[in-house]
DRENPA-3360 file (N, C-alpha, C; in nm, 2 decimals, always signed):
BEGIN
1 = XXXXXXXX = +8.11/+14.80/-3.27/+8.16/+14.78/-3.13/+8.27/+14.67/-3.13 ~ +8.25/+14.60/-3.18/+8.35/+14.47/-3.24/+8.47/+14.47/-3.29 ~ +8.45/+14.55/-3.42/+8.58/+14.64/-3.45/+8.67/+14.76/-3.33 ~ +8.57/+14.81/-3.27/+8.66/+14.91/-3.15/+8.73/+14.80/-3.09 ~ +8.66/+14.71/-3.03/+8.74/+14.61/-2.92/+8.81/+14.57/-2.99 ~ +8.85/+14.53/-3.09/+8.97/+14.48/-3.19/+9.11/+14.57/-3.20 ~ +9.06/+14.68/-3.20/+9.16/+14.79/-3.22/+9.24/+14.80/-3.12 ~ +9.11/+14.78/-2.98/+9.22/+14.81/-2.85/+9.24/+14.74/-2.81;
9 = XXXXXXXX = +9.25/+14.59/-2.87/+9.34/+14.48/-2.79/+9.50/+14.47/-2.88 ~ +9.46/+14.52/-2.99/+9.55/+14.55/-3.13/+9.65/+14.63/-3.05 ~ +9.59/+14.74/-2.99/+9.68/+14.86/-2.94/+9.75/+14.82/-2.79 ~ +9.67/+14.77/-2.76/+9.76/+14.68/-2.59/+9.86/+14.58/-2.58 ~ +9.85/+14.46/-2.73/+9.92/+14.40/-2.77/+10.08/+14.48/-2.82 ~ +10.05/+14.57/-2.91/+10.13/+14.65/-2.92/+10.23/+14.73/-2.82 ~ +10.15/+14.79/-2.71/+10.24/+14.88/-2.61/+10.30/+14.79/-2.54 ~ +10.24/+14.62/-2.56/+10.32/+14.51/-2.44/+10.44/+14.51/-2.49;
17 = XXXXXXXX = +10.41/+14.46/-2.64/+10.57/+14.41/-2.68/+10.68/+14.51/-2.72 ~ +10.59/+14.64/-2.71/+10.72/+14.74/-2.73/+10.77/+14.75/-2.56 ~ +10.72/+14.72/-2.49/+10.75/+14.74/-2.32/+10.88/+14.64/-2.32 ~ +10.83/+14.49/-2.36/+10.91/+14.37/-2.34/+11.04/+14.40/-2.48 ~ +11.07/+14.48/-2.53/+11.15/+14.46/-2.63/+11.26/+14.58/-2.55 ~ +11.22/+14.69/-2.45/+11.33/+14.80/-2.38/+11.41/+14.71/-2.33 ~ +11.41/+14.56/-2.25/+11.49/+14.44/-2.21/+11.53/+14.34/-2.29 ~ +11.70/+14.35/-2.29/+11.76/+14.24/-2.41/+11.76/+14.11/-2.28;
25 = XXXXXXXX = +11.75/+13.98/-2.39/+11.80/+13.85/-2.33/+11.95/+13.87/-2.31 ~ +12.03/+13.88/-2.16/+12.11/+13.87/-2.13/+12.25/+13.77/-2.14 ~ +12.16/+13.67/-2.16/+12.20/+13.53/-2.11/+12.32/+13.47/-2.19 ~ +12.38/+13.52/-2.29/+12.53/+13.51/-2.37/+12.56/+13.62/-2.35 ~ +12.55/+13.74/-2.22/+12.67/+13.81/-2.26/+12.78/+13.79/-2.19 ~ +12.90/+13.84/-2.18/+12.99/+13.80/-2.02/+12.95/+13.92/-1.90 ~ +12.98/+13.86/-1.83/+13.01/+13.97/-1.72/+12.99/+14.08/-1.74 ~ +13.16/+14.16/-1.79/+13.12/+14.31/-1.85/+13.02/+14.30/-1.92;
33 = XXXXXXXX = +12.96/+14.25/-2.01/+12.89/+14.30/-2.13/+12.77/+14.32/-2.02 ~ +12.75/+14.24/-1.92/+12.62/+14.22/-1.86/+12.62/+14.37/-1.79 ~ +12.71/+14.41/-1.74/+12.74/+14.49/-1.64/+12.75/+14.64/-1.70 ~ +12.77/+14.67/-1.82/+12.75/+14.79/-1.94/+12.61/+14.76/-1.96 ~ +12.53/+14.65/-1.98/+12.43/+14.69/-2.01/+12.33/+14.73/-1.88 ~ +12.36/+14.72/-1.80/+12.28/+14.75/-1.65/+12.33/+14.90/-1.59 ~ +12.43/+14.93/-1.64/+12.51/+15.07/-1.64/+12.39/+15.17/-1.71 ~ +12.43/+15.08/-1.86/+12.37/+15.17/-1.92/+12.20/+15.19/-1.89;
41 = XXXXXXXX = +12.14/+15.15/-1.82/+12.01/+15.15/-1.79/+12.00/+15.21/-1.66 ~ +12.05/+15.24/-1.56/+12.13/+15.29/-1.47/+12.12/+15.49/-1.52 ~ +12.19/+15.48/-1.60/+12.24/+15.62/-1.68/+12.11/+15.69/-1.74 ~ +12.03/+15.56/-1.81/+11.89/+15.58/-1.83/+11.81/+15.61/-1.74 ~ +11.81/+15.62/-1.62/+11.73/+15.63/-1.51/+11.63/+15.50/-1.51 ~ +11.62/+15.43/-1.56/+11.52/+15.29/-1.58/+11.59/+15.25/-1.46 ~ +11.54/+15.24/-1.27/+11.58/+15.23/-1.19/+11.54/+15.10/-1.17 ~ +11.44/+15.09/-1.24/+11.38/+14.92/-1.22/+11.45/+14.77/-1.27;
49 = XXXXXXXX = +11.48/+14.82/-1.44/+11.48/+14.72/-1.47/+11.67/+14.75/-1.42 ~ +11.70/+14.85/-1.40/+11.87/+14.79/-1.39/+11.89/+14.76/-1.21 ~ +11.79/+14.77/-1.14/+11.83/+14.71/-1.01/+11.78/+14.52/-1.03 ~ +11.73/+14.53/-1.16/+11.70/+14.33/-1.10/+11.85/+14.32/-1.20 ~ +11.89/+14.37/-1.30/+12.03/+14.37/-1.32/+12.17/+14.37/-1.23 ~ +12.15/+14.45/-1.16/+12.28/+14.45/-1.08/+12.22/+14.34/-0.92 ~ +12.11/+14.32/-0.94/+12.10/+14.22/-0.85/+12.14/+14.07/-0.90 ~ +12.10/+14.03/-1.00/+12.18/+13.95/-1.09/+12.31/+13.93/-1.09;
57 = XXXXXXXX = +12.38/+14.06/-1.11/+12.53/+14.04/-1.14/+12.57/+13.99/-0.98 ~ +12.53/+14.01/-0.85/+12.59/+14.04/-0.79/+12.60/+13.88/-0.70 ~ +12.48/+13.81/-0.72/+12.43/+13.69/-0.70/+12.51/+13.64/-0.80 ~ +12.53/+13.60/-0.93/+12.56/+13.56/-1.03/+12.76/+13.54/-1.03 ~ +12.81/+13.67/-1.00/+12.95/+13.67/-0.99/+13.00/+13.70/-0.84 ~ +12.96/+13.65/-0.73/+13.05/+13.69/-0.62/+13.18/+13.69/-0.66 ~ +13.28/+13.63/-0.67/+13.42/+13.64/-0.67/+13.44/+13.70/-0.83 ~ +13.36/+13.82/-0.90/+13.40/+13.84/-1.02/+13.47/+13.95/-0.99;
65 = XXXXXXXX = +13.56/+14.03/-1.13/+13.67/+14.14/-1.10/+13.55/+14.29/-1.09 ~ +13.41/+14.20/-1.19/+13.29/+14.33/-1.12/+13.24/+14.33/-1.04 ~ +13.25/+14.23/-0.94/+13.14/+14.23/-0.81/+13.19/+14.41/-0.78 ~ +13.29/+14.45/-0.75/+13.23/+14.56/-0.70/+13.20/+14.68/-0.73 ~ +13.19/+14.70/-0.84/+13.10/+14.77/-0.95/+12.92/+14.74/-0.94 ~ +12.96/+14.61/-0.96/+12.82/+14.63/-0.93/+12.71/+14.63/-0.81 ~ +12.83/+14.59/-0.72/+12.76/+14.61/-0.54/+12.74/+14.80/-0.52 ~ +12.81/+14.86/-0.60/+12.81/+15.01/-0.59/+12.68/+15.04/-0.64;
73 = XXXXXXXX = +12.66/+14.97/-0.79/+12.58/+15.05/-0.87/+12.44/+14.98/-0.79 ~ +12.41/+14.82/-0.76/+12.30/+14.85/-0.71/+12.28/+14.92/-0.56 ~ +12.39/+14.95/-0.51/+12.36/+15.03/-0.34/+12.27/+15.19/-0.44 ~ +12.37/+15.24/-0.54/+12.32/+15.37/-0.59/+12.19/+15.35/-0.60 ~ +12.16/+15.21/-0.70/+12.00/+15.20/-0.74/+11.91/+15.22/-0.64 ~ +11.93/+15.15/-0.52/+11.82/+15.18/-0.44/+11.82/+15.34/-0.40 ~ +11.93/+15.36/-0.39/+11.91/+15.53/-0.34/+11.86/+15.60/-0.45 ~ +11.87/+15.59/-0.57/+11.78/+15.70/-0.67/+11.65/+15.66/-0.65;
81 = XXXXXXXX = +11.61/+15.55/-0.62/+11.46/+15.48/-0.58/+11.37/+15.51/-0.43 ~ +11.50/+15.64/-0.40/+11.49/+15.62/-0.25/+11.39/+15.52/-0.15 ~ +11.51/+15.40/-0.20/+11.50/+15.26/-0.03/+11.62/+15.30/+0.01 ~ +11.60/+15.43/+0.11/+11.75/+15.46/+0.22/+11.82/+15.39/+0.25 ~ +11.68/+15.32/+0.36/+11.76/+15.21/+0.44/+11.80/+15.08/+0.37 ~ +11.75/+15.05/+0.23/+11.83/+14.93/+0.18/+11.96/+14.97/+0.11 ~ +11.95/+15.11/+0.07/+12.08/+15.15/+0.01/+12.19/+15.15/+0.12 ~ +12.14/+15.21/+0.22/+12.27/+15.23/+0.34/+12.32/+15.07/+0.33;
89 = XXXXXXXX = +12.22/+14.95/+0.33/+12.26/+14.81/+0.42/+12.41/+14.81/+0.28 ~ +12.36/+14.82/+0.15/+12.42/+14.77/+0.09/+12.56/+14.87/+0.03 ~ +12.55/+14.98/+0.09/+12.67/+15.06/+0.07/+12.80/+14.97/+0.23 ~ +12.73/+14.99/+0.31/+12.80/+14.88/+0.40/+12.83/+14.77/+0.37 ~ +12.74/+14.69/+0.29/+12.77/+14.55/+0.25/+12.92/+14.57/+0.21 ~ +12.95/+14.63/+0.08/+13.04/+14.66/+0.01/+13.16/+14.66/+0.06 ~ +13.14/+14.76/+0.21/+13.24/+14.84/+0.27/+13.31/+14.68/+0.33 ~ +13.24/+14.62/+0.39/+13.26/+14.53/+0.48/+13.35/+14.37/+0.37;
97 = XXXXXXXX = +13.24/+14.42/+0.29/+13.31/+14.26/+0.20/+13.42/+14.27/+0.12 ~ +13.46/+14.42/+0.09/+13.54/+14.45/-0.02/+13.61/+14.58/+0.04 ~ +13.64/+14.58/+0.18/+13.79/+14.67/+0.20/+13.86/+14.79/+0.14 ~ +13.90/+14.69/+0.02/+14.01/+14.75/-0.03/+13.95/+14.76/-0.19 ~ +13.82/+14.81/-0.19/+13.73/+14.88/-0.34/+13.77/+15.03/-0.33 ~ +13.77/+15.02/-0.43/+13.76/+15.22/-0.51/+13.67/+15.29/-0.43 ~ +13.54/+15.22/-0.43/+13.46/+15.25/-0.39/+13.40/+15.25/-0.23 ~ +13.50/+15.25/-0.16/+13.46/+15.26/-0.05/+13.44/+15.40/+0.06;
105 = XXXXXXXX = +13.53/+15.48/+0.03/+13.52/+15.61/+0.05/+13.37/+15.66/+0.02 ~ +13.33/+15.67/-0.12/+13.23/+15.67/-0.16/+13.12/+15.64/-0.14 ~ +13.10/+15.50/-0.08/+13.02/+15.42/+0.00/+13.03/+15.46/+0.15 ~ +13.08/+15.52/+0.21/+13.07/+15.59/+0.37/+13.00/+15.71/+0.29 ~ +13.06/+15.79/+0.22/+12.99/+15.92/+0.25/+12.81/+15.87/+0.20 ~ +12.80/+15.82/+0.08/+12.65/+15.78/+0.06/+12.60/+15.69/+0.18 ~ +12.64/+15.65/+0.23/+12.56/+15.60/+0.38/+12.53/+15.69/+0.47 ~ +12.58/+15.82/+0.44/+12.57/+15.91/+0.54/+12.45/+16.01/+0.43;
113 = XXXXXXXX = +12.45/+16.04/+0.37/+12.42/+16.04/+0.22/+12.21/+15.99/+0.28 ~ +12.21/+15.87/+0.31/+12.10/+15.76/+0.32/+12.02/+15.86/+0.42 ~ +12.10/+15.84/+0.56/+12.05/+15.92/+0.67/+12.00/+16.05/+0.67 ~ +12.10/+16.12/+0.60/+12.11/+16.27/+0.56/+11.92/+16.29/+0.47 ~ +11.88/+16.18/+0.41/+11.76/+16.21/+0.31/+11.63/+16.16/+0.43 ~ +11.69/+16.08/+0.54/+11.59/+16.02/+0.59/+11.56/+16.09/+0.74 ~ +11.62/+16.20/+0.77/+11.60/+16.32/+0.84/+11.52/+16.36/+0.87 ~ +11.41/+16.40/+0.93/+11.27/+16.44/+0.89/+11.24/+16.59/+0.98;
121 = XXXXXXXX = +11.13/+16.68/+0.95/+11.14/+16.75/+1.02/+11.18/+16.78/+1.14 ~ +11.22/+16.88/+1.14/+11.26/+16.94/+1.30/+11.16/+16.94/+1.45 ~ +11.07/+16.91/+1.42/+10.94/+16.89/+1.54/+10.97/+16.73/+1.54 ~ +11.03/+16.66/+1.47/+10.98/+16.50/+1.46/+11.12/+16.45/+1.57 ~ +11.10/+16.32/+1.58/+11.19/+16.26/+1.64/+11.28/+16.26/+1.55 ~ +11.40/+16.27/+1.60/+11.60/+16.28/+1.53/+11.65/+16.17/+1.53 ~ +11.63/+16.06/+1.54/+11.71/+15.93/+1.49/+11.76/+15.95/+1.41 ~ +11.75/+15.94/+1.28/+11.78/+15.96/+1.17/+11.92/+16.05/+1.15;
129 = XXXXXXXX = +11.90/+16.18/+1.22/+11.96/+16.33/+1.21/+12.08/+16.24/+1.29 ~ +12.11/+16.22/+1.39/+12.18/+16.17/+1.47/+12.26/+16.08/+1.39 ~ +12.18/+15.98/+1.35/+12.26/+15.87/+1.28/+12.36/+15.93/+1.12 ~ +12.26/+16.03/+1.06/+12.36/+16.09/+0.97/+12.49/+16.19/+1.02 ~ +12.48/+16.28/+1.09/+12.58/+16.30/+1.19/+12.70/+16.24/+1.20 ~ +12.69/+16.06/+1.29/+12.76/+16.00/+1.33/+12.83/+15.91/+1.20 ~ +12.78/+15.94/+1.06/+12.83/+15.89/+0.95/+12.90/+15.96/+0.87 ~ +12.84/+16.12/+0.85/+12.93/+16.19/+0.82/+13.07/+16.20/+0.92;
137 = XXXXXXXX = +13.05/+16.18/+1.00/+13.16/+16.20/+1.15/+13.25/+16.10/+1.09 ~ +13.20/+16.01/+1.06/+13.31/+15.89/+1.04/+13.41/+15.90/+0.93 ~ +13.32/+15.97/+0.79/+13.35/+15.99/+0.68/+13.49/+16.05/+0.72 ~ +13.48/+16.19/+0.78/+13.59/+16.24/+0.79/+13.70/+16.21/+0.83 ~ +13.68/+16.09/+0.95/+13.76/+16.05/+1.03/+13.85/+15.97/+0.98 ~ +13.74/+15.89/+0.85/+13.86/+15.81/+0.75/+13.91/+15.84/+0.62 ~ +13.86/+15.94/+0.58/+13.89/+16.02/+0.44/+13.93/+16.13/+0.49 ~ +14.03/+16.20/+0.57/+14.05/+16.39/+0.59/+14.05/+16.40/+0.47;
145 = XXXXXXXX = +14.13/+16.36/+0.40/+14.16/+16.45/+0.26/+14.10/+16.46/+0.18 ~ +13.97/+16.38/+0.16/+13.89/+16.36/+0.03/+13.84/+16.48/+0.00 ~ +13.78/+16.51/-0.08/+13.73/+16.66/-0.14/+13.58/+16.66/-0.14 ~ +13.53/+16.57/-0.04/+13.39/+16.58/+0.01/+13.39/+16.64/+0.13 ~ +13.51/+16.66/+0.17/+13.53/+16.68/+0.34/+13.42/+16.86/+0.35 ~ +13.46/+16.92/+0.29/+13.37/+17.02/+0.34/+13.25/+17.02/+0.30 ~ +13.19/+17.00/+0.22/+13.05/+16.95/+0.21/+13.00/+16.84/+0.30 ~ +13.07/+16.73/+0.35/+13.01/+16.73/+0.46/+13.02/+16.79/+0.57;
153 = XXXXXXXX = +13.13/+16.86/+0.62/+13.16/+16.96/+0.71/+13.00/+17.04/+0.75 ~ +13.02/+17.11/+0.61/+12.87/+17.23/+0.58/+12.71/+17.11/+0.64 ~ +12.74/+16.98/+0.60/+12.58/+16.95/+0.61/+12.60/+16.88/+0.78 ~ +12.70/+16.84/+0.84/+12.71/+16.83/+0.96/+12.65/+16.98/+1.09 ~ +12.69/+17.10/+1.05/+12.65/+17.19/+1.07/+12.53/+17.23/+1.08 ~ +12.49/+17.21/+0.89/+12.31/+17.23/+0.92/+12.21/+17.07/+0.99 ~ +12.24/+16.99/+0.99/+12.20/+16.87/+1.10/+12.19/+16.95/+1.24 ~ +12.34/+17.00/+1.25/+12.31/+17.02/+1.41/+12.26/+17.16/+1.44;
161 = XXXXXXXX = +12.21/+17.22/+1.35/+12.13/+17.30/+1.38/+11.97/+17.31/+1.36 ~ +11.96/+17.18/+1.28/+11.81/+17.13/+1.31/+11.81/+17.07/+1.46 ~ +11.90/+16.94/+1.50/+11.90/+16.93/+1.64/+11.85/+17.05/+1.76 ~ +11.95/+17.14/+1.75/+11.91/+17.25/+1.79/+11.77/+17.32/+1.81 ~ +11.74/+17.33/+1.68/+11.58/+17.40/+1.63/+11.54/+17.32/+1.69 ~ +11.49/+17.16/+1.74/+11.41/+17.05/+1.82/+11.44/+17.07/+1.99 ~ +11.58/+17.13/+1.98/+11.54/+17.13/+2.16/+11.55/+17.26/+2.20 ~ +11.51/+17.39/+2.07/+11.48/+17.48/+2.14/+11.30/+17.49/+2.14;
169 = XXXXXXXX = +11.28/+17.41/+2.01/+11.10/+17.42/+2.02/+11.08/+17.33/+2.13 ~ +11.18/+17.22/+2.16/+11.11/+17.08/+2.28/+11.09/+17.22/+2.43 ~ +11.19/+17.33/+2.43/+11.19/+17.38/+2.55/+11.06/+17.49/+2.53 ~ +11.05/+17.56/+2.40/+10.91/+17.63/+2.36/+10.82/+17.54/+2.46 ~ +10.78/+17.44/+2.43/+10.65/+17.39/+2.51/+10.66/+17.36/+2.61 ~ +10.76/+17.33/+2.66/+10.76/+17.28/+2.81/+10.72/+17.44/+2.89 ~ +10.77/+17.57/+2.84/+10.75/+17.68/+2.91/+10.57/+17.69/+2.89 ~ +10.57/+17.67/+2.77/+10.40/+17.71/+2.73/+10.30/+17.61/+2.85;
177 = XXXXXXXX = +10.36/+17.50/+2.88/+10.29/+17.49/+2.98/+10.32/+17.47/+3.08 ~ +10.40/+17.53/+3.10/+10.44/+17.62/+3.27/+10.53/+17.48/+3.35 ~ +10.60/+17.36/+3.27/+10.69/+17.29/+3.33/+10.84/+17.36/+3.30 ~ +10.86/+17.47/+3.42/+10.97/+17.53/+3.39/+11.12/+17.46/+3.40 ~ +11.11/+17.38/+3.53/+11.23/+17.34/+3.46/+11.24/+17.24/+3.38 ~ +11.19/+17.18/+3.33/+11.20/+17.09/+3.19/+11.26/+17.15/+3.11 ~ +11.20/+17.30/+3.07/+11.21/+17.42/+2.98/+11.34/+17.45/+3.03 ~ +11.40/+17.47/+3.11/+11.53/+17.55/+3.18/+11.60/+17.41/+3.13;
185 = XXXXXXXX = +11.60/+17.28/+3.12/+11.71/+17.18/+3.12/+11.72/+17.16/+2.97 ~ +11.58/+17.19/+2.90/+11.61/+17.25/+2.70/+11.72/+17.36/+2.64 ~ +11.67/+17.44/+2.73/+11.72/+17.52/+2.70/+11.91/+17.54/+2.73 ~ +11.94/+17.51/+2.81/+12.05/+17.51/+2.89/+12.12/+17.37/+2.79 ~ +12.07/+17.23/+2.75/+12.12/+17.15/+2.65/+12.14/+17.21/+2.55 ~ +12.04/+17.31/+2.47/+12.08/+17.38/+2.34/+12.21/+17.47/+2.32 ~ +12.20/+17.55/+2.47/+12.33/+17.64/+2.50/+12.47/+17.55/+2.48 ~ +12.48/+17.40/+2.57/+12.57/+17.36/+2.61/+12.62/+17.27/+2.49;
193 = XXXXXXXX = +12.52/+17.17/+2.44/+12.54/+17.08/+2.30/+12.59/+17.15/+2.17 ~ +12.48/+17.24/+2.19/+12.46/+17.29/+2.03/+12.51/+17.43/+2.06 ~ +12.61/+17.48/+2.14/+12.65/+17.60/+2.15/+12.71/+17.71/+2.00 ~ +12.75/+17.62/+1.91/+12.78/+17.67/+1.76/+12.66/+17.69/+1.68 ~ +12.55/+17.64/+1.71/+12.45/+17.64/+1.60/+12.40/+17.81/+1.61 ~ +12.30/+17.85/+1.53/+12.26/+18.00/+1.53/+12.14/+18.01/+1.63 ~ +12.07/+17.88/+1.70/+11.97/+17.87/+1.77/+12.01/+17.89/+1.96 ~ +12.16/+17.87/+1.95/+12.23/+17.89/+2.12/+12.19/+18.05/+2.18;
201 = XXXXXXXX = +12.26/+18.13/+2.10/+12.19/+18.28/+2.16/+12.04/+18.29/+2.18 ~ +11.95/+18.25/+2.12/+11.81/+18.23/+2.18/+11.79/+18.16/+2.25 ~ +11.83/+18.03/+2.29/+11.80/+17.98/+2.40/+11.84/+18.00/+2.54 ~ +11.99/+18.07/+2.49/+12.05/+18.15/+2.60/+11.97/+18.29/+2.62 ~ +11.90/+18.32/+2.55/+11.84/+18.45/+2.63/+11.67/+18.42/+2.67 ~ +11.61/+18.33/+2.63/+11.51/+18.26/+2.66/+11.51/+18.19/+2.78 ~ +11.65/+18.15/+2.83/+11.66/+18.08/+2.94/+11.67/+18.23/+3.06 ~ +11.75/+18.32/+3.01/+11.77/+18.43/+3.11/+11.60/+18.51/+3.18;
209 = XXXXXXXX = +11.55/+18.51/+3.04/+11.42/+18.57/+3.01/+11.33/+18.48/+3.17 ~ +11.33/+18.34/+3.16/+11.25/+18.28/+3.21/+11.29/+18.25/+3.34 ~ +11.45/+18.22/+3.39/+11.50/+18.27/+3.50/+11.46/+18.43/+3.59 ~ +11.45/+18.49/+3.50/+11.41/+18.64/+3.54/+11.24/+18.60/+3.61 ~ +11.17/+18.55/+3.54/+11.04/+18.56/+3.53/+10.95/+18.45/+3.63 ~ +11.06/+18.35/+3.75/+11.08/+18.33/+3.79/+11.14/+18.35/+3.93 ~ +11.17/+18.48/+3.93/+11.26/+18.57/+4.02/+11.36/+18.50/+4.04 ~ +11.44/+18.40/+3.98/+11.59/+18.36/+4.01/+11.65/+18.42/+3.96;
217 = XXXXXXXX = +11.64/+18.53/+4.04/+11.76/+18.67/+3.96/+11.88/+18.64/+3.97 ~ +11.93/+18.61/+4.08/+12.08/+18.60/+4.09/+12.13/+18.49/+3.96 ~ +12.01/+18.41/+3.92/+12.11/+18.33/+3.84/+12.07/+18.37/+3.68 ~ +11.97/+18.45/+3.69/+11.96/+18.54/+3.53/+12.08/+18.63/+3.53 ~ +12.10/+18.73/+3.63/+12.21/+18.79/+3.59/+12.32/+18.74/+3.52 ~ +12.37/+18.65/+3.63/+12.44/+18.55/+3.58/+12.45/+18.51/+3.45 ~ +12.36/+18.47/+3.42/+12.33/+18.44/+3.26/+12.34/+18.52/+3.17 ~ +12.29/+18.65/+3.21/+12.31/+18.78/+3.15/+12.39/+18.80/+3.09;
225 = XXXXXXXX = +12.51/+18.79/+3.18/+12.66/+18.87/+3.21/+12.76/+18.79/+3.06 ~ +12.72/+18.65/+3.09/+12.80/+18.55/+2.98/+12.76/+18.57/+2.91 ~ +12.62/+18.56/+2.87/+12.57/+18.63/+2.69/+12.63/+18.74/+2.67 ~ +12.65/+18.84/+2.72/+12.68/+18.95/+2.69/+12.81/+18.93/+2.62 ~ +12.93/+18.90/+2.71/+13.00/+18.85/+2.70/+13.05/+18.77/+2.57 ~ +12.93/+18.66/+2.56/+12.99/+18.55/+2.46/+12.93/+18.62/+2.30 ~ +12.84/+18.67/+2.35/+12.74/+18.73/+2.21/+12.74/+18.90/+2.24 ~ +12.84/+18.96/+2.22/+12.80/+19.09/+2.19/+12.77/+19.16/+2.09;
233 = XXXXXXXX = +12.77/+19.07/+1.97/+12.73/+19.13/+1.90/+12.57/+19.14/+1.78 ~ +12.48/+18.99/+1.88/+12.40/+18.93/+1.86/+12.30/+19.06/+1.86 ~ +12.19/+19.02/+1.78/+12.05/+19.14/+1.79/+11.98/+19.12/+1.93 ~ +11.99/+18.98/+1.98/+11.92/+19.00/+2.12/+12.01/+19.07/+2.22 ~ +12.12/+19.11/+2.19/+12.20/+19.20/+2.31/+12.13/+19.30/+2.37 ~ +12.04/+19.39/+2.30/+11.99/+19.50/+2.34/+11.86/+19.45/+2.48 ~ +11.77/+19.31/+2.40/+11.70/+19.29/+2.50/+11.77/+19.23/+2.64 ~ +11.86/+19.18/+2.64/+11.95/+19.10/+2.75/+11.97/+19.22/+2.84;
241 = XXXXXXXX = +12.04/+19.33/+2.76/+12.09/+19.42/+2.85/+11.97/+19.52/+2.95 ~ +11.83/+19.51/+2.88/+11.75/+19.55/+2.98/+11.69/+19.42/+3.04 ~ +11.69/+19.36/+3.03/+11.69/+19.26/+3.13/+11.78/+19.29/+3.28 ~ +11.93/+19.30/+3.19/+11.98/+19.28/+3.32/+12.00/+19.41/+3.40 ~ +11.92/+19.52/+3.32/+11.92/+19.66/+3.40/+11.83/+19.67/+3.51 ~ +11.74/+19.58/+3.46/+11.62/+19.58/+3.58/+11.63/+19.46/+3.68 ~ +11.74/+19.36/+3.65/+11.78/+19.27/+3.76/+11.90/+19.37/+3.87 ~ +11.99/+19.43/+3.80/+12.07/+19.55/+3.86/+12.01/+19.63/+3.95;
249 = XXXXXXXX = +11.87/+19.69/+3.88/+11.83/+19.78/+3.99/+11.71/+19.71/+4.09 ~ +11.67/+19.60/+4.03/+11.64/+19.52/+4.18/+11.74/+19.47/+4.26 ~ +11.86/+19.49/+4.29/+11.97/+19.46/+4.37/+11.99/+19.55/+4.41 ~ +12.01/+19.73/+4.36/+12.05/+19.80/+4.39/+11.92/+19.88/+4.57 ~ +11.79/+19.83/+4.50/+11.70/+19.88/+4.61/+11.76/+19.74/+4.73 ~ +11.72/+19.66/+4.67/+11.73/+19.55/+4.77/+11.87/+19.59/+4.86 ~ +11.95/+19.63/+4.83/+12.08/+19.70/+4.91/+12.08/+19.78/+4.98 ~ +11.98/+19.88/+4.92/+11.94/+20.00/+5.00/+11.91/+20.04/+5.20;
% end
């Protein structure tokens, strides 16, 4: 038993100092040297030991020709580690302290980048969605040309059509439990906000549907008439249009 215990302190001793030997003593190299080797650990995915690296450099050389190399690479670090929200502080940090870096373009879209991961389902509250949104928005606003522009273009799109998916399900419930117009003011914001997303034609005919069901015909028709109109070529056309056959011919007796 004596011997076993021996072996496995033998073998713990062992895995320590091979742990402690993946980190060199830093402390004569320069700058660059320090800044390659935090790269390179970076590259290695070792997200640990090269964020107390580039936290070092960055404390260590404020006025150096790497500070902003390395304010990049640790904003990235936290983001492979996903800390969003400390990545975003420090993709800003950058933006704010260093202007006129390479890296600043780059640093807007990964802050939007931050938001965009920290999203959360479509039932949940949209902070997040909103906030990535208004970062991608920016990105554009100060990069047209960059060659991220349509990819974020594309993920601005699907954002606001999660938005969408939330205030067509927020208006789902409000009908389910019979607070109609709550339901009618979801619905009608999905139409009006989010009119481009693929969720507008169902809320627009969900809204007619429950207008109808309501007997506020005059203003289902109404509703009718624009869907038709704006979406003729949508799959719910066919149900719209009997909808509005039987608001038609309840006008037509009522005239009689």
């Amino acid at each position: 038993m004596k011997y076993i215990t021996q072996i496995t302190s033998l073998l713990l001793f062992i895995i320590f100092i091979a742990g402690c030997s993946s980190t060199l003593d830093t402390s004569s190299f320069t700058a660059e040297q320090k800044l390659d080797y935090a790269k390179k650990l970076y590259v290695e995915e070792d997200y640990f030991d090269a964020l107390q690296e580039f936290n070092a450099l960055v404390l260590e050389y404020p006025g150096s020709v790497i500070i902003d190399d390395a304010s990049y690479y640790l904003a990235m670090t936290r983001f492979q580690r996903g800390e969003y929200i400390l990545a975003a502080f420090e993709f800003s940090k950058l933006m704010k302290n260093m202007p006129a870096s390479e890296f600043v373009p780059i640093s807007q879209f990964m802050i939007s980048e931050c938001y965009y991961e920290l999203s959360p389902n479509y039932t949940l509250e949209q902070r997040y969605t909103k906030k990535a949104i208004e970062e991608y928005q920016a990105f554009i606003d100060f990069f047209p040309s960059n060659d991220k522009v349509k990819e974020v273009e594309a993920k601005i799109v699907e954002l606001h059509n999660k938005l969408a998916r939330k205030g067509l399900h927020s208006a789902n419930i409000y009908e389910k439990l019979d607070y109609y117009d709550a339901a009618l003011y979801y619905y009608t914001n999905v139409m009006e906000i989010y009119h481009e997303t693929i969720y507008a034609p169902q809320a627009m005919y969900n809204k007619i549907s429950l207008l109808a069901d309501m007997d506020r015909n005059r203003k289902a028709l109404e509703e009718a008439n624009k869907f038709l109109i704006k979406y003729p070529k949508n799959p719910l056309v066919q149900k719209v249009k009997k909808i509005k056959e039987s608001l038609d011919d309840n006008f037509s007796n009522v005239n009689k």
